[in-house]
N, C-alpha and C positions, 0 to 999 in steps of 0.2 A: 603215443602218436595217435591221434584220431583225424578221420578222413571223414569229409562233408561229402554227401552226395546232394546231387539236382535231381530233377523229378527222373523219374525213370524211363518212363516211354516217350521224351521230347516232347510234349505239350506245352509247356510254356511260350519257347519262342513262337508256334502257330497262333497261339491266344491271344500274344503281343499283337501279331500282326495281322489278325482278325479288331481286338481292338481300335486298331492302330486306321483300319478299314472303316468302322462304323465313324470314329472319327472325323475321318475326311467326306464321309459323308454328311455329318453334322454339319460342318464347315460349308456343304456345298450348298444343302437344307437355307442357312443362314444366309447364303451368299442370295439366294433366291430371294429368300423372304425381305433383303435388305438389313437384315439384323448383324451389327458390326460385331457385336462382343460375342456370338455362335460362330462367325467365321474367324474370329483370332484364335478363340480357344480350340473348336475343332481341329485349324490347320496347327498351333501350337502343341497341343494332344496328340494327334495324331501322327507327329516329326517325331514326337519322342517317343512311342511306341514303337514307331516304325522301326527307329535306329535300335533300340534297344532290343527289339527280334532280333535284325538282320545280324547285330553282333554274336544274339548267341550263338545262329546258323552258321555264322563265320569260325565262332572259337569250337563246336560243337565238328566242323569239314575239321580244323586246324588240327585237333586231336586226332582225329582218326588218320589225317595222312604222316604223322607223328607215331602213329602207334599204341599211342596213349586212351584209357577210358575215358570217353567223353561224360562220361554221367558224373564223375570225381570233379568237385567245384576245385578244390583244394586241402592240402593236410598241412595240418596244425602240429605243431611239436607241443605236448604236453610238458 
């Protein structure tokens, strides 16, 4: 049986959503400047950072009122 862990002190999901930030800032950068293809991909970029933090935050609460290590991605039966 072997057991994946995620990073240990939850940094990912903040990075995501630090990311996920600079982003939307691009997108707003672009919206100013008139530039179409910086505001699609900023706002594009940045939706999917976003959601992709808030999930781990979510599966990350979900674990612990569960009981469970939240650091543990998953275990693999060898």
């Amino acid at each position: 049986m072997k057991t994946v862990y995620t990073d240990k002190y939850g940094l990912l999901p903040w990075a995501m959503l630090a990311v996920s930030a600079l982003n939307f800032w691009s997108a707003l950068q672009g919206f100013q400047a008139g530039d179409g293809n910086r505001l699609g991909l900023g706002i594009g970029t940045g939706a999917l950072f976003a959601i992709l933090g808030i999930k781990r935050i979510w599966d990350v609460r979900l674990a612990k009122r569960n009981g469970r290590d939240p650091t543990i991605l998953r275990v693999e039966n060898d």
